[in-house]
C-alpha positions in Angstrom: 152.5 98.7 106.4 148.8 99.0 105.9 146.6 98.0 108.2 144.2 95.4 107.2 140.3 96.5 106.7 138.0 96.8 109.3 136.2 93.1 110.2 132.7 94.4 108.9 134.8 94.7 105.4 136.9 91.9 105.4 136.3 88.5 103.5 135.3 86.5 105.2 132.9 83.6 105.7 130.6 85.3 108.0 130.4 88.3 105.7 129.8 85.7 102.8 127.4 84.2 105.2 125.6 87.5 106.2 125.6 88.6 102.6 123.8 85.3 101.6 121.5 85.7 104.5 120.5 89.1 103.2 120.0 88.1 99.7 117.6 85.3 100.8 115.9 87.8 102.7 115.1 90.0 99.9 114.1 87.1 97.7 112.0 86.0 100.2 109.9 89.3 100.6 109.6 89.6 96.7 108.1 86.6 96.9 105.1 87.9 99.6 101.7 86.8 97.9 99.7 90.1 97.9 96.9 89.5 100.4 94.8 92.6 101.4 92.8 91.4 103.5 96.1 90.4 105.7 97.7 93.7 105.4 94.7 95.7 106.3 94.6 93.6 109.1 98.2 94.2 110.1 97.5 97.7 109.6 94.4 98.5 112.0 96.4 96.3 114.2 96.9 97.1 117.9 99.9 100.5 118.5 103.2 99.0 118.2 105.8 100.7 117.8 106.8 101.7 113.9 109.0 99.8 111.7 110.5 102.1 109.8 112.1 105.4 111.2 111.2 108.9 109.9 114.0 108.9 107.2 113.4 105.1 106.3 109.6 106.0 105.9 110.3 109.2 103.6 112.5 107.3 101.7 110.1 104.2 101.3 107.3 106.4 100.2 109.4 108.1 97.4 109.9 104.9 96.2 106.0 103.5 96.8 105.0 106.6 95.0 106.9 105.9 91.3 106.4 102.4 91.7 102.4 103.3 91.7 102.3 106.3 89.9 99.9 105.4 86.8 99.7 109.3 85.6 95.6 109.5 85.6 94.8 113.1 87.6 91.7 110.5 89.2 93.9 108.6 90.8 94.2 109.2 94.3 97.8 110.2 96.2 99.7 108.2 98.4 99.4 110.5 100.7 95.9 110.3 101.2 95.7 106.8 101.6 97.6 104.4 104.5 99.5 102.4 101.8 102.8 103.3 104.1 101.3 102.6 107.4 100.2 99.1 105.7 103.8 98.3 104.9 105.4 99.3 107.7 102.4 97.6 110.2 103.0 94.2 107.7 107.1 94.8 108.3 106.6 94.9 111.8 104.2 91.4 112.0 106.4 89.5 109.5 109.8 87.6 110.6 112.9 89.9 112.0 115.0 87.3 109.9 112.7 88.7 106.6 112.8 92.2 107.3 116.6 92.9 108.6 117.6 94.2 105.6 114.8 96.5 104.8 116.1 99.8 106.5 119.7 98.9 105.2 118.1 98.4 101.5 116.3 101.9 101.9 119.5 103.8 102.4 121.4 102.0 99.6 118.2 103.2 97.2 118.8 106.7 98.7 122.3 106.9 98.0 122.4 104.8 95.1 122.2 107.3 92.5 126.1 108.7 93.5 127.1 105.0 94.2 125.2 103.1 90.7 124.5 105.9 88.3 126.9 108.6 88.7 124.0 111.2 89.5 125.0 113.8 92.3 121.9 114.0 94.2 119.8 111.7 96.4 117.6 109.6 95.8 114.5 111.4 97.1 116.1 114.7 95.8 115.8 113.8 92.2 112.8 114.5 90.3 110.6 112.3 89.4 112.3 111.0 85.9 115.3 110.9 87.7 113.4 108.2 90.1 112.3 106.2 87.7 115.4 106.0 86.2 117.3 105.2 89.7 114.7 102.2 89.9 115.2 101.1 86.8 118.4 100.5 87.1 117.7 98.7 90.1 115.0 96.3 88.0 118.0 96.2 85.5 120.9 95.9 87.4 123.4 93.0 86.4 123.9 92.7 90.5 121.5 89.8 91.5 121.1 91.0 95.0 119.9 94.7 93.2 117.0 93.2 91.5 115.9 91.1 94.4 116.3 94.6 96.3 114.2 96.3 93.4 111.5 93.1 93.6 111.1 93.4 97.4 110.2 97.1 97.1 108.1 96.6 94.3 106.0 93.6 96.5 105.9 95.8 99.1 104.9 98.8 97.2 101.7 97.2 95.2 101.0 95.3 98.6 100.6 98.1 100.4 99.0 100.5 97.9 96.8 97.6 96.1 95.4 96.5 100.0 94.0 100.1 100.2 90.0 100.8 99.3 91.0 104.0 97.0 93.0 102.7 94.7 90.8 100.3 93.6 88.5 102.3 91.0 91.6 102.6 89.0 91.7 98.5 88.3 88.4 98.0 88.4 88.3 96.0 91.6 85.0 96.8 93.0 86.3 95.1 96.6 85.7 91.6 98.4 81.9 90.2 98.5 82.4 88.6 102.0 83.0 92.0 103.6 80.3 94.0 101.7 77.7 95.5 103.7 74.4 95.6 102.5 72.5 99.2 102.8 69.0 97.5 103.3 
């Protein structure tokens, strides 16, 4: 006789419960209203301890860095900005209920090309087509819970790179008139 499956697997109303819980999560952080003067703030906040782990944080800027990537050599890198710290500062201040799912979101988008799309390779091991494919099929997906996944990461993504000083030549965005400094 087989045994039955674990409780974390069964079917259950808790599991349906926790699932629900989760996709209202994501919705709810696709829904974040991009305010940069808010994450910056978050982000020269006082130390706190990170958000995201090392792996979580590798993974999230793979993803921040197609969901930006506008091909102009002008353009600054991720790397040199603190897009990333903004995120993970803003993850940190915003409601544990909101950002549970976050790490657990990261590692289905690093394994998802084996589990969705068939591709034999990680997600931050593929190059950069093979990203933006991976994504899209999260934007695309026919799961509901995917493309609230995909929208979270985006919100978080533009928040955090949008709310940085350097990549605002590129939009045009010459910066908020209440915090200018005048030279004279």
């Amino acid at each position: 006789m087989a045994s039955p499956p674990p409780p974390d697997f069964a079917t259950s109303r808790r599991g349906f419960l926790r699932l629900a819980g989760s996709a209202t999560a994501l919705a709810a952080l696709a829904r974040i209203p991009a305010v940069p003067a808010a994450a910056r703030a978050a982000a020269r906040g006082a130390e706190r301890q990170r958000f995201f782990d090392p792996e979580a944080t590798r993974v999230l800027t793979a993803i921040v860095e197609r969901m930006v990537d506008d091909g102009d050599p002008a353009t600054p890198a991720l790397a040199d900005t603190r897009a990333i710290a903004t995120v993970d500062a803003l993850c940190g201040a915003l409601d544990p209920a909101l950002t549970e799912p976050l790490p657990l979101l990261l590692r289905l988008v690093e394994w998802g090309p084996p589990l969705f799309d068939l591709r034999f390779s990680r997600f931050t091991r593929l190059d950069p087509e093979g990203r933006d494919a991976a994504l899209r099929g999260w934007m695309t997906s026919r799961f509901e819970v995917r493309r609230m996944g995909f929208g979270a990461l985006r919100n978080l993504s533009m928040l955090g790179w949008y709310s940085q000083e350097e990549s605002w030549p590129a939009i045009g965005y010459a910066g908020p008139l209440l915090d200018r400094q005048d030279p004279a």
